[in-house]
FIKOLZA-1660 file (N, C-alpha, C; in steps of 0.1 Angstrom, whole numbers, plus 5000, padded with zeros to 4 digits):
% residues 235
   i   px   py   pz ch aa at
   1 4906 5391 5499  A  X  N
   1 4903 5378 5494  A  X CA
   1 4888 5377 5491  A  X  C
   2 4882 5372 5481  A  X  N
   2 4868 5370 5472  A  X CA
   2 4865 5364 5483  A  X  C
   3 4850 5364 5488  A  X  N
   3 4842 5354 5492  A  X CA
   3 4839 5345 5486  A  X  C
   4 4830 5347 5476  A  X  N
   4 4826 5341 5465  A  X CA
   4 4836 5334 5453  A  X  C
   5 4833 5320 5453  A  X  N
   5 4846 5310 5448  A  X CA
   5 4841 5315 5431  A  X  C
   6 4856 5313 5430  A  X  N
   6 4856 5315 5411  A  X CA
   6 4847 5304 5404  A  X  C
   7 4852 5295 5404  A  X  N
   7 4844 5279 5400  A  X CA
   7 4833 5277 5398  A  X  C
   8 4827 5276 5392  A  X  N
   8 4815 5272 5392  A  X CA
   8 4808 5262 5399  A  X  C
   9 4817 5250 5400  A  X  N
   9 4809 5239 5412  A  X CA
   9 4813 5245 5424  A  X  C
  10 4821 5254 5431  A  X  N
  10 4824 5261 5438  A  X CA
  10 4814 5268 5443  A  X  C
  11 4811 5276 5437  A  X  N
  11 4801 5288 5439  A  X CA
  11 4787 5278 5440  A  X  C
  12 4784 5271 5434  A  X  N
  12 4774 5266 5433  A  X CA
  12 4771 5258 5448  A  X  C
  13 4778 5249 5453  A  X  N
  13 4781 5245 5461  A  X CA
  13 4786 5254 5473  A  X  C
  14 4788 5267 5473  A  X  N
  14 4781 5280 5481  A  X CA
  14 4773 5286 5480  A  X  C
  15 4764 5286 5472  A  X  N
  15 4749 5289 5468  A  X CA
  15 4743 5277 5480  A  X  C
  16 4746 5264 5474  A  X  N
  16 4737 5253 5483  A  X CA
  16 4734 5256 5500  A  X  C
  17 4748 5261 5503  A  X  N
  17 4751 5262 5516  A  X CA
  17 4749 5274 5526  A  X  C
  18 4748 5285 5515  A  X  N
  18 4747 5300 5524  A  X CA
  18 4732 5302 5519  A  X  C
  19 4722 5299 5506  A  X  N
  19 4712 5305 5505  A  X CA
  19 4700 5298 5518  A  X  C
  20 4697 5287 5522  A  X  N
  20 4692 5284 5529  A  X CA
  20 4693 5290 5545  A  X  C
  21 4707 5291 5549  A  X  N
  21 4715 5296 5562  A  X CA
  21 4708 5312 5563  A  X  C
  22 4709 5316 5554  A  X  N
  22 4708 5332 5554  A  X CA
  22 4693 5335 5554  A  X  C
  23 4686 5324 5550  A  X  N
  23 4665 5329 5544  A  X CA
  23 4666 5329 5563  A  X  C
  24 4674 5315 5572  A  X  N
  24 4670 5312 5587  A  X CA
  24 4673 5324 5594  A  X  C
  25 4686 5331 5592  A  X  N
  25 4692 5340 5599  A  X CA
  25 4690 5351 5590  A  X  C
  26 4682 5358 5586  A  X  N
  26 4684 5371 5576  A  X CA
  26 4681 5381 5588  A  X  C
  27 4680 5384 5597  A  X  N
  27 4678 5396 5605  A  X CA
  27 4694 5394 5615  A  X  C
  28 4694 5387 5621  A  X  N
  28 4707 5385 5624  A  X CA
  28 4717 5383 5616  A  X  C
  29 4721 5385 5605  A  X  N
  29 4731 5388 5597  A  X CA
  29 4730 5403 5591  A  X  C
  30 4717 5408 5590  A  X  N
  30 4716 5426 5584  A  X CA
  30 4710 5425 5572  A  X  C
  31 4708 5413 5568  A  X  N
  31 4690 5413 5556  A  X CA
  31 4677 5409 5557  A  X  C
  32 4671 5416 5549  A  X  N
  32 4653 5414 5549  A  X CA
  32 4650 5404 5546  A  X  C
  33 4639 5402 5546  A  X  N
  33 4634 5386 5543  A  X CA
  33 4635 5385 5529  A  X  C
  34 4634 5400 5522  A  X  N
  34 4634 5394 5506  A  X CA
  34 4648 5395 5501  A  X  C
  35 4657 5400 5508  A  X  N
  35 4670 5399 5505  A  X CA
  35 4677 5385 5503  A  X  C
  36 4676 5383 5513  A  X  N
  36 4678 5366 5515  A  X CA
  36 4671 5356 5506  A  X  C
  37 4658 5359 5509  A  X  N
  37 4646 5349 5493  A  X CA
  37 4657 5351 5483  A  X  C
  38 4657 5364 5479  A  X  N
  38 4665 5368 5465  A  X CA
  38 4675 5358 5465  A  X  C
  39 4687 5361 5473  A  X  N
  39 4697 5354 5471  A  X CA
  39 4695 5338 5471  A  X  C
  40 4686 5332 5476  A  X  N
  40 4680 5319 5476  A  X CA
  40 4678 5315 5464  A  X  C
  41 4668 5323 5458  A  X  N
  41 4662 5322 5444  A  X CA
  41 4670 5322 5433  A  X  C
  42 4682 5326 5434  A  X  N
  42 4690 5330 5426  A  X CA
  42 4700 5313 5428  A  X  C
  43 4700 5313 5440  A  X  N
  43 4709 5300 5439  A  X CA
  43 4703 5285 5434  A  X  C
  44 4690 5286 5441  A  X  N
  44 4682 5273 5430  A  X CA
  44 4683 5275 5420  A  X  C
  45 4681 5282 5408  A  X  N
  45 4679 5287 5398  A  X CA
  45 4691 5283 5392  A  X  C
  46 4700 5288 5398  A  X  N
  46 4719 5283 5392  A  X CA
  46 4720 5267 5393  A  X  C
  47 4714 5261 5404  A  X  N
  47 4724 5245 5406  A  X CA
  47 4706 5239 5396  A  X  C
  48 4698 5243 5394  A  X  N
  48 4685 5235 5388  A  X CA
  48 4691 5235 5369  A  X  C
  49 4699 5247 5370  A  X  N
  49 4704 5251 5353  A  X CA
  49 4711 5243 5350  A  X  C
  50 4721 5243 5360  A  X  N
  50 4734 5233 5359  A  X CA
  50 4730 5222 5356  A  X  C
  51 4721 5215 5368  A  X  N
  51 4718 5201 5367  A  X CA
  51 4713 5193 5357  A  X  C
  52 4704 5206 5349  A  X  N
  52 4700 5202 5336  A  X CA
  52 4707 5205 5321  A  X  C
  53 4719 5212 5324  A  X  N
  53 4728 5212 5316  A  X CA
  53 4737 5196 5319  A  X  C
  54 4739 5192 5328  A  X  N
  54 4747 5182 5325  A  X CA
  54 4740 5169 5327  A  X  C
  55 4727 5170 5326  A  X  N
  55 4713 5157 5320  A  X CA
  55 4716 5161 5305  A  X  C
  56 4715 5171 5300  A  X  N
  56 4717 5174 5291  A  X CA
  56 4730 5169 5281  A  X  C
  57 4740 5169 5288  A  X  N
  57 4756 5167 5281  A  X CA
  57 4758 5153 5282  A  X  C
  58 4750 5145 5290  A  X  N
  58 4753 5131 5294  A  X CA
  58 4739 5124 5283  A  X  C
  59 4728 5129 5283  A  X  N
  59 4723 5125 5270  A  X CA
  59 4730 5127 5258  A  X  C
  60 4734 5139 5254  A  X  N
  60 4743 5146 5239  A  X CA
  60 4752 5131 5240  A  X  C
  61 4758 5127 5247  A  X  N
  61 4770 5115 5251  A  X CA
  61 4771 5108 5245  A  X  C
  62 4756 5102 5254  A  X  N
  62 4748 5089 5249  A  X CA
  62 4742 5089 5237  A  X  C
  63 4734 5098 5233  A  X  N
  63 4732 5099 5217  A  X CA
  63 4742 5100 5208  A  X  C
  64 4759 5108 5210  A  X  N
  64 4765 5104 5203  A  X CA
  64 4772 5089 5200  A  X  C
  65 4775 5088 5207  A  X  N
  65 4776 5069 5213  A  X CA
  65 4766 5059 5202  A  X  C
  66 4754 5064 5211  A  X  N
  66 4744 5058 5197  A  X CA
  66 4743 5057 5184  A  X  C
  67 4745 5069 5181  A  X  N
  67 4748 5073 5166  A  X CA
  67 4758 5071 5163  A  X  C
  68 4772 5068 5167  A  X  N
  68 4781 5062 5159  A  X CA
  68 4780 5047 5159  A  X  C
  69 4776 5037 5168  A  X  N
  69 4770 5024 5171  A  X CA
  69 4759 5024 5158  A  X  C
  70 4752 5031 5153  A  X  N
  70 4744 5026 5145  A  X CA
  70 4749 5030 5128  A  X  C
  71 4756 5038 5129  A  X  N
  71 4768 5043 5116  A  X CA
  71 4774 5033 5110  A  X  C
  72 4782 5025 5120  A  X  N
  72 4789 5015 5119  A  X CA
  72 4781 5000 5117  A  X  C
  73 4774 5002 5121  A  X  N
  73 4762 4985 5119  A  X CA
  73 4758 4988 5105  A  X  C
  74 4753 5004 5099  A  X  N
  74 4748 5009 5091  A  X CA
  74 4759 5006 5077  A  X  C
  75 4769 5010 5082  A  X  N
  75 4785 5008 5075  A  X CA
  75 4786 4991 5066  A  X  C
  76 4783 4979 5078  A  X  N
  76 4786 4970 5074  A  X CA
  76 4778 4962 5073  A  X  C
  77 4763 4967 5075  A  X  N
  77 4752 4957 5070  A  X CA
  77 4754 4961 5053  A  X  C
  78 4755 4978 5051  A  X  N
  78 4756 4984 5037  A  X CA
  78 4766 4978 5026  A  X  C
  79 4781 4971 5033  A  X  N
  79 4788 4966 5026  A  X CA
  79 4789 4955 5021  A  X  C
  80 4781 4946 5030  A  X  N
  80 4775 4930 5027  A  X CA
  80 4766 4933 5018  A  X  C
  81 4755 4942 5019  A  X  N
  81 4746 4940 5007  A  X CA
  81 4750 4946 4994  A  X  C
  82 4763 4952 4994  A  X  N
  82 4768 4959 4981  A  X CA
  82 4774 4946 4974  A  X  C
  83 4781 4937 4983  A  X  N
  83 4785 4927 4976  A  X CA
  83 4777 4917 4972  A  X  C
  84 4767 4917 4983  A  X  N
  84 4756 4902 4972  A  X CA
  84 4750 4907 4960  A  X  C
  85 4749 4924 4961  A  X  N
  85 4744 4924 4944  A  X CA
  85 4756 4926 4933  A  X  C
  86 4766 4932 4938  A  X  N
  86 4782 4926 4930  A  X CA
  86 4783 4910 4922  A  X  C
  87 4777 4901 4936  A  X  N
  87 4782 4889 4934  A  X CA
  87 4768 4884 4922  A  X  C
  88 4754 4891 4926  A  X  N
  88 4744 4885 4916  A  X CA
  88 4748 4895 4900  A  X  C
  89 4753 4906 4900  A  X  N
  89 4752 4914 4886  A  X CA
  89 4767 4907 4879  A  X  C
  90 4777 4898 4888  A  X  N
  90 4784 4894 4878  A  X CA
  90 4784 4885 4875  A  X  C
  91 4771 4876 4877  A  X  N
  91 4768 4862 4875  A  X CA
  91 4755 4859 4864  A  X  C
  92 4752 4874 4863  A  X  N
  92 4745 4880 4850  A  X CA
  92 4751 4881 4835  A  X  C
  93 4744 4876 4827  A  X  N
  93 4754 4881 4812  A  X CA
  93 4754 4897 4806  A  X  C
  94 4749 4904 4814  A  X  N
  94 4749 4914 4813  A  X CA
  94 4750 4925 4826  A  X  C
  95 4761 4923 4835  A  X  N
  95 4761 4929 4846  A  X CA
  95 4756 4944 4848  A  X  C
  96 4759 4953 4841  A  X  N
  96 4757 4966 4834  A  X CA
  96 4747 4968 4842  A  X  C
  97 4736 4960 4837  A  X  N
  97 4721 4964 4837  A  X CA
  97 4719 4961 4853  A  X  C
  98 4722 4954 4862  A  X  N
  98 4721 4951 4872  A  X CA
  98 4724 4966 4882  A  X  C
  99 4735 4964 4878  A  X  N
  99 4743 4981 4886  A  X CA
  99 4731 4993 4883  A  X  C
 100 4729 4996 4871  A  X  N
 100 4722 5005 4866  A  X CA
 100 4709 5003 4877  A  X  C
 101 4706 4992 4876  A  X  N
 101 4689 4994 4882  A  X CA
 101 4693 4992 4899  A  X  C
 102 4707 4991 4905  A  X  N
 102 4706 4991 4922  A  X CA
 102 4711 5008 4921  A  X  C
 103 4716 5011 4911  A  X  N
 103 4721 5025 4911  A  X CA
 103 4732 5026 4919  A  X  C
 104 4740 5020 4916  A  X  N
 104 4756 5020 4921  A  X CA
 104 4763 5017 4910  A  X  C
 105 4776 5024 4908  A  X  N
 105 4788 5021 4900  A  X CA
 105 4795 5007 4900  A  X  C
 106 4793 5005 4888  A  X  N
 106 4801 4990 4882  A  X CA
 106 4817 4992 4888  A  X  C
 107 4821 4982 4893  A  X  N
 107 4838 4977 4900  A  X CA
 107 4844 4985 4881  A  X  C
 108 4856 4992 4892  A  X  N
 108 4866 4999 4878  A  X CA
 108 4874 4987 4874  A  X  C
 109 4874 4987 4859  A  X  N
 109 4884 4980 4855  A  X CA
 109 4899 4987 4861  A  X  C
 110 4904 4969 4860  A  X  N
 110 4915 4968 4873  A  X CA
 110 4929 4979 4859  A  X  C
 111 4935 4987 4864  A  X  N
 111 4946 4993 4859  A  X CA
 111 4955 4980 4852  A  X  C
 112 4964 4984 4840  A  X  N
 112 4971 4975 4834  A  X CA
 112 4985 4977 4844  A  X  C
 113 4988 4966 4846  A  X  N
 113 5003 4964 4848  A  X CA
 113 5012 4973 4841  A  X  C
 114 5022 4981 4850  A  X  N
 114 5031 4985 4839  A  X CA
 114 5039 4978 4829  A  X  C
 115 5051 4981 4820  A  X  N
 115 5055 4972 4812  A  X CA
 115 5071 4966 4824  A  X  C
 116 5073 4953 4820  A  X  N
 116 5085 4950 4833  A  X CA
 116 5098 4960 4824  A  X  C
 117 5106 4965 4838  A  X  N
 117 5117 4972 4832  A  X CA
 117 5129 4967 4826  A  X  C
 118 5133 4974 4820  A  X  N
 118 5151 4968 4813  A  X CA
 118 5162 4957 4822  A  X  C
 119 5160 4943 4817  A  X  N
 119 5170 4937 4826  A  X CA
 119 5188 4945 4823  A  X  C
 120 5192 4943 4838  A  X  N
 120 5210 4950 4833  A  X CA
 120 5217 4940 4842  A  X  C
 121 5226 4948 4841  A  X  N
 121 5239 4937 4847  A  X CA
 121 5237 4922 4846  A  X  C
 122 5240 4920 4832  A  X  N
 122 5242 4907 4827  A  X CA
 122 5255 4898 4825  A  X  C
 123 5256 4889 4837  A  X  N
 123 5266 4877 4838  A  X CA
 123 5260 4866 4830  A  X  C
 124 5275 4861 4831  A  X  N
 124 5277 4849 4824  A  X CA
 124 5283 4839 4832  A  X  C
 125 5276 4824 4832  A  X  N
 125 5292 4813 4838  A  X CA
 125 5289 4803 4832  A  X  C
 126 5302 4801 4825  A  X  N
 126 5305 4784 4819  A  X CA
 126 5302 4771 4829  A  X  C
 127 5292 4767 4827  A  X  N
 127 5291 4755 4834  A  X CA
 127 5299 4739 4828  A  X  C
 128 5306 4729 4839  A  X  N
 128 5312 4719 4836  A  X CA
 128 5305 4708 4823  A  X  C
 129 5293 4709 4822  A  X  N
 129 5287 4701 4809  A  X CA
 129 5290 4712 4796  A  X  C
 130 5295 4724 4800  A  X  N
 130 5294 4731 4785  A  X CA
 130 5282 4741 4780  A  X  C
 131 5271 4741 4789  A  X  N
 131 5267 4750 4791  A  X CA
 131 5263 4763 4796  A  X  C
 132 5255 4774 4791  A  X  N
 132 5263 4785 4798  A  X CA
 132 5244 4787 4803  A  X  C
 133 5248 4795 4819  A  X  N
 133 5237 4800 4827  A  X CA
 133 5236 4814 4823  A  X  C
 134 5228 4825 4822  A  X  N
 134 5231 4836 4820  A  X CA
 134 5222 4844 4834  A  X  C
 135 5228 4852 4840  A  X  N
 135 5218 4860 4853  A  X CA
 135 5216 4873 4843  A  X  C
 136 5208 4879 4851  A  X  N
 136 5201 4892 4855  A  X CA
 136 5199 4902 4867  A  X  C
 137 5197 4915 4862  A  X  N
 137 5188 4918 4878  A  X CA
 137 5178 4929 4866  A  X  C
 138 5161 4930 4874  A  X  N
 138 5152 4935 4871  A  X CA
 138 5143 4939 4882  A  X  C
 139 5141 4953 4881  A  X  N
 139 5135 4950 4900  A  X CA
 139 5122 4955 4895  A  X  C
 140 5110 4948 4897  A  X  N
 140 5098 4948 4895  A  X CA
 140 5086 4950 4901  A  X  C
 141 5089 4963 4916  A  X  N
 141 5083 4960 4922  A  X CA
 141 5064 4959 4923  A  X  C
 142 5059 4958 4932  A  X  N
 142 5043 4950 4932  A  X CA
 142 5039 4950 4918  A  X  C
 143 5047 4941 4913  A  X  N
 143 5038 4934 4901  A  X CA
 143 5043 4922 4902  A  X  C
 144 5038 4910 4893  A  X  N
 144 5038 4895 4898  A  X CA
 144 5037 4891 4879  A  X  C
 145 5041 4880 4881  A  X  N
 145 5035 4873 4864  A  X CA
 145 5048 4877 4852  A  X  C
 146 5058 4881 4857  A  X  N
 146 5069 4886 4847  A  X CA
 146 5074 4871 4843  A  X  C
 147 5081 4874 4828  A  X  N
 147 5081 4864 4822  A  X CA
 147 5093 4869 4813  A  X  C
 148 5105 4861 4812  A  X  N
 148 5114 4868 4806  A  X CA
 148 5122 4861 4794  A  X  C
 149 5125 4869 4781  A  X  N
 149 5125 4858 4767  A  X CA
 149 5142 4864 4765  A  X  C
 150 5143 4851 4762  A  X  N
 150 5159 4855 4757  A  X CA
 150 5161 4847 4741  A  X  C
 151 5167 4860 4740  A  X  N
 151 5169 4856 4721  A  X CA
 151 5187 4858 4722  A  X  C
 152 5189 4848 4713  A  X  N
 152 5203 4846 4711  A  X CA
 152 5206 4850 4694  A  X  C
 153 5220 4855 4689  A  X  N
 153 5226 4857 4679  A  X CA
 153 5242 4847 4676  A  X  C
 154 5242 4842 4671  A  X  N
 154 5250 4837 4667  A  X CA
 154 5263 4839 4657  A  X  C
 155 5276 4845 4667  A  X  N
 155 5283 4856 4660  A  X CA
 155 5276 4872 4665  A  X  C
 156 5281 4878 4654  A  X  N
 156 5280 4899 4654  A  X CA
 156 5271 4902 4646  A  X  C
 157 5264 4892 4639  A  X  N
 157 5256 4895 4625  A  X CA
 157 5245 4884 4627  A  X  C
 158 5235 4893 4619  A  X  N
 158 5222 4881 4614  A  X CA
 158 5212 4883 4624  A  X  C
 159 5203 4878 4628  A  X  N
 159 5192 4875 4634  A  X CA
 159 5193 4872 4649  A  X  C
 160 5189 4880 4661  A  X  N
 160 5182 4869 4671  A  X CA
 160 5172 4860 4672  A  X  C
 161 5172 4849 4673  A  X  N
 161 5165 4837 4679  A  X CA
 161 5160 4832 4689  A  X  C
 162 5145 4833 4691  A  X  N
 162 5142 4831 4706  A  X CA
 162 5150 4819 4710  A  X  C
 163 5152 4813 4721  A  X  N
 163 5156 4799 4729  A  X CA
 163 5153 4796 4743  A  X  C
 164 5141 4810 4744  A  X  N
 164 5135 4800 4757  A  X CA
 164 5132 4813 4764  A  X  C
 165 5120 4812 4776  A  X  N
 165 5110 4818 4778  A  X CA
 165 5113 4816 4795  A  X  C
 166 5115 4823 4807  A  X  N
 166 5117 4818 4821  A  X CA
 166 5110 4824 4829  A  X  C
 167 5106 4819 4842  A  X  N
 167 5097 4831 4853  A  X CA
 167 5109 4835 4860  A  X  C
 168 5123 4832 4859  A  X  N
 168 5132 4838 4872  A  X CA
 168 5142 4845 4862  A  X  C
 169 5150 4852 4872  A  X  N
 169 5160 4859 4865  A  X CA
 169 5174 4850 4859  A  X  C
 170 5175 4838 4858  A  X  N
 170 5185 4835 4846  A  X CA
 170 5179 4823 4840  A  X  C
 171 5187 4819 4829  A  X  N
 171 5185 4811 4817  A  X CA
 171 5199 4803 4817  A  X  C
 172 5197 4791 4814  A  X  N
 172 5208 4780 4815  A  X CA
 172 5208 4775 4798  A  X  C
 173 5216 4777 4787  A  X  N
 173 5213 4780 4774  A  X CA
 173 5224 4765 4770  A  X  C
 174 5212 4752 4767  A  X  N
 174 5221 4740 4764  A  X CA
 174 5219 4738 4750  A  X  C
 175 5220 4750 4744  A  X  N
 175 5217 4746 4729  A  X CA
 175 5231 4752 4726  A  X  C
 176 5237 4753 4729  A  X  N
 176 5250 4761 4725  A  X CA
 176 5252 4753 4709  A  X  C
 177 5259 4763 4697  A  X  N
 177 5262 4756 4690  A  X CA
 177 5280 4762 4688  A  X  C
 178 5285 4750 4681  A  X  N
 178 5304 4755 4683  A  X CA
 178 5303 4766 4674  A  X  C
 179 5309 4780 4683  A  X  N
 179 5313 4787 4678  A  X CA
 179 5317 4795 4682  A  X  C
 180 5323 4809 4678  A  X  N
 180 5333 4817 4683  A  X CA
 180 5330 4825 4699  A  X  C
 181 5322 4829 4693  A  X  N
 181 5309 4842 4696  A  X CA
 181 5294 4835 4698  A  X  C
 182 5291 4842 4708  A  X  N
 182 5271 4849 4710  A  X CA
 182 5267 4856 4715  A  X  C
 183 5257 4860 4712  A  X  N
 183 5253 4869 4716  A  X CA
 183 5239 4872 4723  A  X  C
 184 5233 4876 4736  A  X  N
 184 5222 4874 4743  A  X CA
 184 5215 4888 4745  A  X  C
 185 5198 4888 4741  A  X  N
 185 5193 4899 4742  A  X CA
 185 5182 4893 4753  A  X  C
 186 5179 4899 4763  A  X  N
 186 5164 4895 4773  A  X CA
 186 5158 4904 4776  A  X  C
 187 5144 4904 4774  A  X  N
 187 5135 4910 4772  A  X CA
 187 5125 4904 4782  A  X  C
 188 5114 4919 4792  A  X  N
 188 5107 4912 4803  A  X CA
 188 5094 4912 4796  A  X  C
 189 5081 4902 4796  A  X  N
 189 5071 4902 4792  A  X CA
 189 5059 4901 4803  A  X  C
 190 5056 4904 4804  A  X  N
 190 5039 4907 4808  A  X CA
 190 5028 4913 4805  A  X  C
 191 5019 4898 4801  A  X  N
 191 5007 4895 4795  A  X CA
 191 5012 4904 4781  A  X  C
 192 5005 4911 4779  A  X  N
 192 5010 4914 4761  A  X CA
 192 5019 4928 4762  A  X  C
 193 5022 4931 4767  A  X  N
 193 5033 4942 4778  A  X CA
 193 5045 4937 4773  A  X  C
 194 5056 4943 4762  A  X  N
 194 5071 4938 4764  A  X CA
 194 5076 4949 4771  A  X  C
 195 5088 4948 4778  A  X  N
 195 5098 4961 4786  A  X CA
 195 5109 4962 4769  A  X  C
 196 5117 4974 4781  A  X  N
 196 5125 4974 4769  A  X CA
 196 5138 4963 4770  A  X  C
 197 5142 4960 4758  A  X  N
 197 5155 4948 4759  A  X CA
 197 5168 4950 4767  A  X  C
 198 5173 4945 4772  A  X  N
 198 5183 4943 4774  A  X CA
 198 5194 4950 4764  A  X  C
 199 5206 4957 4767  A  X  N
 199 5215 4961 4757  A  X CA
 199 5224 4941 4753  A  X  C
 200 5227 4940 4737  A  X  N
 200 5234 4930 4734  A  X CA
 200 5243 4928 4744  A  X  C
 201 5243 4917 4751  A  X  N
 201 5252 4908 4757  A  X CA
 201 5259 4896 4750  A  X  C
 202 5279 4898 4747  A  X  N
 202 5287 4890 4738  A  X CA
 202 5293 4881 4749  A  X  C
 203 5290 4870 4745  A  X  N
 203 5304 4858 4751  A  X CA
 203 5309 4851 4743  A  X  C
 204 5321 4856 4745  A  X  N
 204 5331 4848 4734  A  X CA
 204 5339 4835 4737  A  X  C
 205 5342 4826 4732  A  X  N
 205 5351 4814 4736  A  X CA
 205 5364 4814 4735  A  X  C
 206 5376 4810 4743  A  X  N
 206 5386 4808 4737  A  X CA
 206 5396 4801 4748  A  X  C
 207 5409 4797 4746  A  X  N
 207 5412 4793 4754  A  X CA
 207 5421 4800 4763  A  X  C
 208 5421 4800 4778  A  X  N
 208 5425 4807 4781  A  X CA
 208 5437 4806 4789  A  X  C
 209 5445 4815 4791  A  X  N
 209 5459 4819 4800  A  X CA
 209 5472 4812 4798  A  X  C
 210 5480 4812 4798  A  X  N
 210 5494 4811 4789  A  X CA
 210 5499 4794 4793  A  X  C
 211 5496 4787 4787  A  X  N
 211 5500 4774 4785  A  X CA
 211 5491 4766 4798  A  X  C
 212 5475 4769 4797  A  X  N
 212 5467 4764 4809  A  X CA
 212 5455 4762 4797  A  X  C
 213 5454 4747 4804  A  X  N
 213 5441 4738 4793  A  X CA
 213 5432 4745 4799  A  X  C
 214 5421 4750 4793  A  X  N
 214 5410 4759 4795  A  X CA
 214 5402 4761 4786  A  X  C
 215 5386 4768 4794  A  X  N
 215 5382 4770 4778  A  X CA
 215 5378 4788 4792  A  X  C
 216 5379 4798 4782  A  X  N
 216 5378 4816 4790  A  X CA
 216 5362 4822 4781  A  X  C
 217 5353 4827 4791  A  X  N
 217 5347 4832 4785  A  X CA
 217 5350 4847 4791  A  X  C
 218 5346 4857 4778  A  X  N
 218 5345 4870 4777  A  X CA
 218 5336 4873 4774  A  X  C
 219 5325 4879 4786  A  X  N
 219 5314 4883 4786  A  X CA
 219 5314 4900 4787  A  X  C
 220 5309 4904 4777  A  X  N
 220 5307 4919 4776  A  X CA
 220 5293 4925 4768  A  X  C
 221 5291 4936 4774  A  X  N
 221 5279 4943 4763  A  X CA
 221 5286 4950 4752  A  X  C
 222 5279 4951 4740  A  X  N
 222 5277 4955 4735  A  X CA
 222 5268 4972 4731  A  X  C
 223 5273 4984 4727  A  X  N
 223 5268 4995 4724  A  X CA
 223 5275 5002 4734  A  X  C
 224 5265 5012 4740  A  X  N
 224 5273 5019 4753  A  X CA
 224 5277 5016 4765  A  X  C
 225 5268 5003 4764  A  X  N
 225 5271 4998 4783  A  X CA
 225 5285 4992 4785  A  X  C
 226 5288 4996 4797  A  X  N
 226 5304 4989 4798  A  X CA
 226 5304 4972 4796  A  X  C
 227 5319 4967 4797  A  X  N
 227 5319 4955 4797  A  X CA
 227 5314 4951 4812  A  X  C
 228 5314 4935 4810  A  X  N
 228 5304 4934 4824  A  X CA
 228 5316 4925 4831  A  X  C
 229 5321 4911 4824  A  X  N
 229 5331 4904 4836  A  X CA
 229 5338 4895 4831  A  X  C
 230 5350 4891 4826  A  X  N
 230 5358 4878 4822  A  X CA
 230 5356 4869 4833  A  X  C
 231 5351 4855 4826  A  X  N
 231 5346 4845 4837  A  X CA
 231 5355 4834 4828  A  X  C
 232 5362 4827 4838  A  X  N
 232 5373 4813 4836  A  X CA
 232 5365 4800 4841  A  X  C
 233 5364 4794 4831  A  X  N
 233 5361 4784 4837  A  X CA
 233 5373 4770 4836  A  X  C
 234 5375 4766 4838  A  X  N
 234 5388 4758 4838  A  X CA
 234 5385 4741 4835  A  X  C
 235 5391 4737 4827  A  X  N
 235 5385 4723 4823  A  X CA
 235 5395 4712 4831  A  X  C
% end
């Protein structure tokens, strides 16, 4: 078994204890007087190193402590004064010049919104006054400001016609005029940004189911999209 402890606070803490013991008793144990000094000398020397290694590591500590405590003051005194000269260079008619002479980069212009995407799955329901509501879905996510235009065709031929402009996903269309067929295209806008249209959406009139007063709408797309839903409204 080692005499001498592995450890370092170990050993050290038997340096404290046998170098003194041994300088009192060095003839009575089987060493010289300088045998003993030696081993003495050798143990102050270890716990004086130590002790100033870990003055040492406890300052390193504290100065790091410090230095991140002043990083951070440094951080957000720096951020407040970035924005009062922000707030004086854009209150200037010429902000440019302001940035240039603090020597910091002008705020990036903000990215454009993408364009809103293709509304789909387009219903229809006959409402009791005779008007028809039309839904949507469009999923838009983090953007805001969508604006949605719906142009109507009257019949399979001729022209769409705007008839109205909405912030939510349906349109309630009280201009109906009598007739067979119409037809509905919606289109999403933002700021000068159009998405792409909607495929033609047909609702047709008529009356519907075998000897039952009614008025049936048949709501379908038009082109490749499937039909979408026969909706009854019953009078």
């Amino acid at each position: 078994m080692a005499v001498l402890p592995r450890t370092v606070q170990d050993l050290l803490d038997f340096a404290d204890q046998h170098g003194p013991l041994w300088v009192s008793v060095s003839a009575q144990v089987g060493l010289s007087a300088s045998q003993s000094a030696l081993f003495n000398s050798a143990a102050n020397a270890a716990r004086n190193d130590f002790n100033a290694e870990m003055t040492a590591e406890s300052l390193r500590r504290a100065a790091t402590l410090q230095t991140q405590t002043s990083v951070r003051e440094l951080r957000r005194v720096g951020g407040d004064t970035i924005r009062l000269i922000k707030a004086f260079a854009e209150a200037q008619p010429k902000p440019n010049i302001v940035y240039q002479t603090a020597q910091i980069p002008p705020p990036a212009a903000p990215s454009p919104a993408p364009a809103p995407v293709q509304p789909t799955e387009m219903r229809a329901v006959l409402n009791p006054e005779g008007t028809i509501t039309l839904r949507w879905k469009a999923s838009n996510p983090g953007t805001s400001g969508t604006v949605y235009n719906i142009r109507r065709r009257v019949g399979s031929t001729g022209e769409f016609i705007s008839v109205g402009n909405v912030g939510v996903k349906q349109f309630t269309d009280n201009t109906l005029p009598s007739v067979p067929s119409v037809q509905y295209v919606v289109t999403g806008l933002r700021g000068d940004r159009a998405g792409e249209p909607s495929s033609p959406f047909t609702v047709m009139f008529g009356v519907g189911g075998p000897g039952a007063a009614g008025v049936q709408i048949v709501a379908q797309y038009s082109g490749d999209a499937p039909a979408n839903a026969n909706l009854k409204q019953t009078a």
